[in-house]
C-alpha positions in Angstrom: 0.0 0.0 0.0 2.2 2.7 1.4 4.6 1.2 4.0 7.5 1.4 1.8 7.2 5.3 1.5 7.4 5.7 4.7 11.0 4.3 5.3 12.5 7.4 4.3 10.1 9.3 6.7 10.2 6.6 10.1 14.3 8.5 11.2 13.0 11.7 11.9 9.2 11.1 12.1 9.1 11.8 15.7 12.1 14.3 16.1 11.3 17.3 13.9 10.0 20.7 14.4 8.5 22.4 11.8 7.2 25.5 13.0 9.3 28.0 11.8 8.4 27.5 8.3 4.7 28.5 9.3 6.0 32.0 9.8 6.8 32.7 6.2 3.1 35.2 6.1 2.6 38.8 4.8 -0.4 40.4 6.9 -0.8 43.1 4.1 -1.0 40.5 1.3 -3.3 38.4 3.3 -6.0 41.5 4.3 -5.5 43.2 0.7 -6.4 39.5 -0.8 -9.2 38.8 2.1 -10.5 42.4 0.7 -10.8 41.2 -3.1 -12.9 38.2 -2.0 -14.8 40.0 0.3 -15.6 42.9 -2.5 -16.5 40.0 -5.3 -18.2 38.3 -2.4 -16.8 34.5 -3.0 -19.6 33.3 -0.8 -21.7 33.9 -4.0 -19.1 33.7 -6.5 -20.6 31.1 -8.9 -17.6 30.7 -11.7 -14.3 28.3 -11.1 -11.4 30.1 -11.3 -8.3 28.3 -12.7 -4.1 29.1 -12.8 -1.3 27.5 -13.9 1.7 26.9 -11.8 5.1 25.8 -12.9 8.8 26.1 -11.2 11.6 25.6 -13.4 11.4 21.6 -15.1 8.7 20.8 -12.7 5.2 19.8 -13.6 2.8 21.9 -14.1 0.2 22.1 -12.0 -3.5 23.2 -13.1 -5.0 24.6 -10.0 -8.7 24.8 -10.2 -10.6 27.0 -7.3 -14.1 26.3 -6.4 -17.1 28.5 -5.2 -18.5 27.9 -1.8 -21.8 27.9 -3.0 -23.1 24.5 -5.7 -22.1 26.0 -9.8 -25.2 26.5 -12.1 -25.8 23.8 -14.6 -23.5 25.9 -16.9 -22.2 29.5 -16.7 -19.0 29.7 -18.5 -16.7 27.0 -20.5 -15.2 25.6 -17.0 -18.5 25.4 -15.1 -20.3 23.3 -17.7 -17.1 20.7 -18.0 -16.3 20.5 -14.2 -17.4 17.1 -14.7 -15.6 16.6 -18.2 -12.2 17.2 -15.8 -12.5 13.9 -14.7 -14.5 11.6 -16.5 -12.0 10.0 -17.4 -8.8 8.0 -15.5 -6.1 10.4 -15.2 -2.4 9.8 -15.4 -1.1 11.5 -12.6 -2.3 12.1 -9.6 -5.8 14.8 -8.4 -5.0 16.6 -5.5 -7.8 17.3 -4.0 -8.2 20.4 -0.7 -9.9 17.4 1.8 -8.8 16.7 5.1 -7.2 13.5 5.3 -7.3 12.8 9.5 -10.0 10.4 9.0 -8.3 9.1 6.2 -5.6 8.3 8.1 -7.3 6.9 10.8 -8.5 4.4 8.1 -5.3 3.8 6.2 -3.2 3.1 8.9 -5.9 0.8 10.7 -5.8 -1.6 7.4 -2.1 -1.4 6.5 -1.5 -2.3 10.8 -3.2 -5.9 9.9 -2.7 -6.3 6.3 0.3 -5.1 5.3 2.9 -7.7 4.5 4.5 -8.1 8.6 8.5 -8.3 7.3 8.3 -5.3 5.5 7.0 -3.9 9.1 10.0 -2.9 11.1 9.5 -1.5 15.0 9.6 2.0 13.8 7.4 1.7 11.0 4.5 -0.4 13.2 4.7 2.6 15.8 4.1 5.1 12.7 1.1 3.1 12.1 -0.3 2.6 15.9 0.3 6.8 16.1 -2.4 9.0 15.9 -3.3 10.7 12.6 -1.9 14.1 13.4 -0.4 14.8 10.1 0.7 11.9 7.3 4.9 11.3 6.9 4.7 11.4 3.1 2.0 12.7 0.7 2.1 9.0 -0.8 0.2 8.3 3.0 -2.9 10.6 1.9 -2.9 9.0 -2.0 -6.9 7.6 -1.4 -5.6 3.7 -1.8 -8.5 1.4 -3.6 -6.9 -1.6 -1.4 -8.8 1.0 1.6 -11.6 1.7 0.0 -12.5 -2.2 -1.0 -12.3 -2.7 2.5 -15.1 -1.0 3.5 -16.9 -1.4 0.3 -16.9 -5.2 1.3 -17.5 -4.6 4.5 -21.2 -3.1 3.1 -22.0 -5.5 0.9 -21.8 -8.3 3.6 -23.8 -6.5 5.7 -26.8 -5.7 3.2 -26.2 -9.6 2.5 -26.7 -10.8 5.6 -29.5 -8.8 6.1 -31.2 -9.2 2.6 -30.7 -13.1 3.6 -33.1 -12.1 6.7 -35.6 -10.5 4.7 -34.4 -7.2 6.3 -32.6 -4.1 5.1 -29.6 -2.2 6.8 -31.1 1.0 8.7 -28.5 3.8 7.6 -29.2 7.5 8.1 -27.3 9.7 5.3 -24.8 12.2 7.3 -24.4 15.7 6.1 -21.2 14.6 4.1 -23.4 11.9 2.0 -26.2 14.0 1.7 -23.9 16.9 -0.1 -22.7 14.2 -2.5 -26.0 14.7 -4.7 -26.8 11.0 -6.1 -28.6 12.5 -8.7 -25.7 14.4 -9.9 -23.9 11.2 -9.8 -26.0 9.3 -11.4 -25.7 11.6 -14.2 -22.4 11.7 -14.1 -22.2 8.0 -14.3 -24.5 8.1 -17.3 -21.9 10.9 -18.8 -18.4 8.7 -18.6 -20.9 5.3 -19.8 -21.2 3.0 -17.1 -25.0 0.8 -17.3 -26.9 2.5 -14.6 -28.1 -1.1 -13.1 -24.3 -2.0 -12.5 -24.1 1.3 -11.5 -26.9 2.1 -8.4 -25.1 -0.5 -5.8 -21.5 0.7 -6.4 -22.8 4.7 -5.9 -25.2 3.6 -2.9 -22.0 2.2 -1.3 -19.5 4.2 -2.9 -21.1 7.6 -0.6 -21.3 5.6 2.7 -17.6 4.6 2.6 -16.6 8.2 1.2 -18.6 10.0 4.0 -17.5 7.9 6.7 -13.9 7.1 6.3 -13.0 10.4 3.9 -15.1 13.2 5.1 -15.7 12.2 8.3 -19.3 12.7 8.2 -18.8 16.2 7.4 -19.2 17.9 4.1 -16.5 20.2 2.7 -17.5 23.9 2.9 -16.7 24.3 -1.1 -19.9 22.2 -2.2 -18.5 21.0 -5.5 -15.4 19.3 -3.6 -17.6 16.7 -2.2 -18.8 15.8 -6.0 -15.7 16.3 -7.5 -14.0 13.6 -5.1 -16.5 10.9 -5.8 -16.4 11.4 -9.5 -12.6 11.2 -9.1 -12.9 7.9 -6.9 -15.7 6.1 -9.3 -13.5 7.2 -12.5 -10.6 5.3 -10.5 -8.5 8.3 -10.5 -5.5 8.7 -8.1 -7.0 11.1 -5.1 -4.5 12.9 -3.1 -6.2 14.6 -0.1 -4.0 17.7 0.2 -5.8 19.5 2.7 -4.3 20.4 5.8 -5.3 18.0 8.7 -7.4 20.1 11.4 -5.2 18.6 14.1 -1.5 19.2 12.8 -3.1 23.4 12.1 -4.2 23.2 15.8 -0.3 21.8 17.2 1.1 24.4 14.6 -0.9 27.4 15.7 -0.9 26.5 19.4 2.9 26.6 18.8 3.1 29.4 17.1 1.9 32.0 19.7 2.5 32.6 23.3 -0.5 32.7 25.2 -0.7 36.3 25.9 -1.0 36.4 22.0 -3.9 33.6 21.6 -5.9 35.4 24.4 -5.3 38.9 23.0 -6.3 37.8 19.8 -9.4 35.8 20.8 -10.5 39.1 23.0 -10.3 41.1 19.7 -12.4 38.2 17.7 -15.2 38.5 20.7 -15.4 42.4 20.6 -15.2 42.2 16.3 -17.8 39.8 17.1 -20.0 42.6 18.8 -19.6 44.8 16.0 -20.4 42.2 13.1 -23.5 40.6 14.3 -25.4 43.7 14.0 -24.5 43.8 10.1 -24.5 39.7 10.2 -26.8 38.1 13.1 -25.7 34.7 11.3 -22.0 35.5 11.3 -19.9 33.0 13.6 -16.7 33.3 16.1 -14.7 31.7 13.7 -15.9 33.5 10.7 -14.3 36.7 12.8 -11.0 35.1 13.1 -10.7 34.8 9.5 -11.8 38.1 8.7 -9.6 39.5 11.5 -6.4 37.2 10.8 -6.2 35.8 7.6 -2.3 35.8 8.2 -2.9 33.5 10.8 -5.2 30.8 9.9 -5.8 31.0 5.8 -1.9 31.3 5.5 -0.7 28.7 7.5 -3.1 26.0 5.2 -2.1 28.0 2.7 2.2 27.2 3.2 1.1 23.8 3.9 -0.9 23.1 0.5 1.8 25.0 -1.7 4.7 23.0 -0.1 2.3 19.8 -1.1 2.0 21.2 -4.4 5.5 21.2 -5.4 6.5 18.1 -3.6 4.0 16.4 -6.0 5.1 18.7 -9.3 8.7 17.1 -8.3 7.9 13.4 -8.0 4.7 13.0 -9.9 5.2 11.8 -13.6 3.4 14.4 -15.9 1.6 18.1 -15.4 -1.5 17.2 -12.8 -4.6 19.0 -11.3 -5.5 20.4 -7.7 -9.0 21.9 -6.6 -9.3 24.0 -3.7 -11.6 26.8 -2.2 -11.7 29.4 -5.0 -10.6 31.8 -1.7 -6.9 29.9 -2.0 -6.4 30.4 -5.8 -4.0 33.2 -5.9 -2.2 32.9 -2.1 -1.0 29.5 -3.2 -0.4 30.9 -6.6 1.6 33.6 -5.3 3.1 31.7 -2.0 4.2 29.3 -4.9 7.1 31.9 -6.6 8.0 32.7 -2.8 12.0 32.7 -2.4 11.1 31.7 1.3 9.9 28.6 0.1 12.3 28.0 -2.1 13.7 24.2 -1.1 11.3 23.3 1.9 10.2 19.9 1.2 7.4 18.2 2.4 9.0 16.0 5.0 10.7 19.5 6.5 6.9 20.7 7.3 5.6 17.8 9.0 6.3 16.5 12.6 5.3 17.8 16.5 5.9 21.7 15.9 8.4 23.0 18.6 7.2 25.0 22.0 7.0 28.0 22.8 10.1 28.6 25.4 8.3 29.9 27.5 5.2 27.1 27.6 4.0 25.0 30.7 1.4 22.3 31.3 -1.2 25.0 32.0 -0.5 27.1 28.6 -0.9 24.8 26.1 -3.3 23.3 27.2 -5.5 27.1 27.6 -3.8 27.7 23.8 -5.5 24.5 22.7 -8.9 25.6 24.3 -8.9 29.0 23.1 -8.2 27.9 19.8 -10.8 25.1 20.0 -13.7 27.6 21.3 -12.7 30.5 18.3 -12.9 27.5 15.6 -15.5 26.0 16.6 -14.4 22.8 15.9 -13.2 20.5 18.9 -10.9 18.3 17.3 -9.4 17.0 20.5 -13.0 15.0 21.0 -12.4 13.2 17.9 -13.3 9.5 18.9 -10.3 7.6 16.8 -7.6 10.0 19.1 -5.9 8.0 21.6 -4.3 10.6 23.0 -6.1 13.7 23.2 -2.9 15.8 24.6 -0.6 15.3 22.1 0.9 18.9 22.6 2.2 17.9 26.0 5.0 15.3 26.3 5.1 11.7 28.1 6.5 13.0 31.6 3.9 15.9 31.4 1.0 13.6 30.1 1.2 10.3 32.2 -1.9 8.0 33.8 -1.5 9.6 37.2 -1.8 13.3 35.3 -4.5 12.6 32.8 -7.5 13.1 35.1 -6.5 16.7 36.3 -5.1 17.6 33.0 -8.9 16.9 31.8 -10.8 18.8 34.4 -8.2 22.1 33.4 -8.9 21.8 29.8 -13.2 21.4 30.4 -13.0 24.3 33.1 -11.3 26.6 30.9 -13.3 25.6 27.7 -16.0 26.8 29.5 -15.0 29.7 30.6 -14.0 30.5 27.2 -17.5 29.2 25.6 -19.1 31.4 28.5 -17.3 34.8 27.3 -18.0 33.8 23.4 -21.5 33.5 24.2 -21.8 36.6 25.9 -20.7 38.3 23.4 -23.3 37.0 20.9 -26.1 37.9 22.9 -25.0 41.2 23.8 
C-alpha cells in the first residue's frame, strides 16, 4: 500500500519541528487578498477560477478554485465541463483540498493488519499505531482502492446478511453523503458510460464509505469538492487529499503563539464579534478570526498546500490537477514563486511543531482551548484519538496526570465558551 514510503520518513518522524516555516506570512497581502474576496463576495461567486503553476522543469500544476456555494448547470466554458475534468482515469495524480485525518485513521488501521508483517520494522509499526496528526509522506494521503475495498466489502456483507433475513440495513445519510447529490452522480455515471443497473449499488456504497472514512461525516464547505471527489474515486483516479489535517493546524498554531498572543487575539475576535452581528446576526466566532487574521489561519493552510504542491510537481510523472476553495487560488499561486519557500520539502513541514520557550502544562493546554472555542471545531473529542494531549510530552501527560489535565482543559473551555456567548447575545 504505502509502507515502503514511509522508510524514508520513520528517522525523523518523531524528532522534527516544523514550526518556523509557518512564519513565512505577509499580513498586508493576506487583508488586501481577504478584501478582493470580500468585494467580489466569494460566498456567491458562482464561476471556477483556474491558474497554472510551474517552477523551473517541474510539472505543471492546473489549479482549479471552487465556489463555496453548488455551480449553475452551466455559466462559462469551465462550469459546464467540471465534470468533463475527470470523466476520465487520469495519469497523474488529483490533489484534492480534503482533510485527510480520518483518512488516516482508516489507512493506517488496514495497513497495521494487512500489510505484508516483514516489511513492518518496529519503527514503521509505531508510525502506524500513532495518531493521525499529520501523514509522513503525501504518498500516505494518496486515497488507496486496497482502503476503500475494505469497507466497500464490509457493506456489501452487511446488506447480505440482512437481505438473507428479509431485512434491510437502517442507515441515516450524514451531512457529508447528503452533499454528494446521487442525482448528480447518477448523471455523471450516465456521462463517462457505465450501465446504470451496474451502477446504483456501487454509488449507494461508494457515498457511505466516502462519508465515513474520507469526510468524516462532514461535508467540505466548497460544495462542489464533495462531488468532484467521488467522481474522481468512481472514474478510479489517483485522489490525493491535500488539505491540511485540522489537528496538525491546531499543534502548529498553538505553537506558534504565546498565550498572551492567543488570548489577546481571541479578545479582539469577541469584541469584532459585537460589532459584526449587527451587520450579520448569522455570522460566527470563527468567521471573525478569519476576517480579523487571515495571516494566521488561511496562510498557514495556505504554506502547507503550496509546499504539497511542489512536492508532487517534483515526484509525480506528468503536469497534474488540484482543486481547492476558489478563496486559496491566488495565495497559493503567489506563495508558490516565494523565495522563502524556495527548497522546503514536504518532510521539513511535518512532525510535532516546537514550543513555545516559555510554555507550561497550563499554557498549552489554555492555547488548545482557546483555539478550540474560536474554531468552533473541537478536534481534541475526535473518537479515533488516543491521546487527546498530544501537545504535552510523556512526563507531562502520564496516567496519574490525565485526570487533572482533563478537568483544566473542560474548566477553561467553559470559561471561554461562556465569554463567546456573551458576546453573541450582547
Amino acid at each position: 500500500m504505502f509502507i515502503s514510503s514511509l522508510n524514508k520518513a520513520v528517522k525523523t518522524a518523531f524528532t522534527r519541528a516544523p514550526v518556523r516555516y509557518f512564519s513565512i506570512t505577509d499580513r498586508d497581502y493576506y487583508n488586501k487578498n481577504l478584501e478582493e474576496n470580500l468585494a467580489r463576495d466569494t460566498v456567491k461567486q458562482r464561476t471556477v477560477k483556474a491558474r497554472g503553476l510551474k517552477r523551473g522543469s517541474h510539472n505543471m500544476v492546473e489549479i482549479y478554485g471552487i465556489p463555496i456555494k453548488a455551480l449553475p448547470e452551466s455559466e462559462n466554458a469551465i462550469n459546464a465541463n467540471i465534470k468533463d475534468l475527470f470523466a476520465k482515469k487520469e495519469e497523474n495524480p488529483v490533489f484534492l483540498q480534503i482533510d485527510p485525518t480520518r483518512y488516516l485513521y482508516s489507512v493506517r488501521h488496514i495497513a497495521s493488519k494487512t500489510e505484508d508483517v516483514s516489511a513492518k520494522t518496529e519503527e514503521i509499526q509505531k508510525l502506524l499505531k500513532a495518531d493521525p496528526l499529520h501523514p509522513y509522506t503525501w504518498d500516505e494521503v494518496s486515497v488507496h482502492a486496497e482502503v476503500l475495498a475494505t469497507y466497500l466489502v464490509k457493506i456489501a456483507k452487511e446488506e447480505e446478511a440482512a437481505a438473507q433475513k428479509g431485512e434491510s440495513v437502517e442507515h441515516e445519510a450524514t451531512s457529508a453523503e447528503k452533499a454528494i447529490s446521487e442525482q448528480e452522480i447518477t448523471d455523471y455515471v450516465k456521462h463517462i458510460g457505465v450501465p446504470e443497473k451496474e451502477a446504483e449499488t456501487r454509488i449507494h456504497q461508494l457515498i457511505r464509505v466516502v462519508g465515513e472514512h474520507i469526510l468524516d461525516n462532514q461535508a467540505v464547505p466548497y460544495y462542489e469538492l464533495n462531488n468532484i471527489l467521488f467522481y474522481s474515486l468512481f472514474s478510479e483516479n489517483q485522489v490525493v487529499l491535500g488539505g491540511m489535517p485540522k489537528i496538525f493546524k491546531r499543534l502548529v498554531l498553538g505553537n506558534s503563539f504565546t498565550l498572551e498572543n492567543l488570548q489577546a487575539l481571541f479578545k479582539n475576535c469577541c469584541l469584532a464579534l459585537q460589532k459584526y452581528k449587527a451587520e450579520k446576526p448569522n455570522i460566527s466566532i470563527s468567521d471573525v478570526a478569519m476576517l480579523l487574521y487571515p495571516e494566521v489561519f488561511q496562510a498557514t493552510e495556505v504554506i502547507y498546500m503550496t509546499v504539497f504542491l511542489k512536492e508532487m510537481a517534483r515526484f509525480s510523472k506528468g503536469d497534474f490537477k488540484a482543486i481547492v476553495g476558489i478563496d486559496f487560488v491566488d495565495p497559493i499561486a503567489d506563495t508558490w514563486n516565494n523565495e522563502q519557500i524556495e527548497g522546503i520539502r514536504f518532510e521539513d513541514i511535518i512532525g510535532m511543531p516546537q514550543r513555545v520557550e516559555s510554555d507550561t502544562v497550563d499554557s498549552l493546554i489554555e492555547k488548545q482551548v482557546i483555539l478550540d472555542v474560536l474554531l468552533e471545531e473541537p478536534v481534541w473529542q475526535l473518537p479515533y484519538l488516543k491521546n487527546q494531549f498530544p501537545y504535552l510530552n510523556e512526563e507531562e501527560n502520564t496516567d496519574a496526570t490525565v485526570v487533572d489535565i482533563r478537568k483544566k482543559f473542560y474548566v477553561l473551555h467553559r470559561k471561554y465558551t461562556d465569554i463567546k456567548e456573551k458576546m453573541e447575545k450582547s
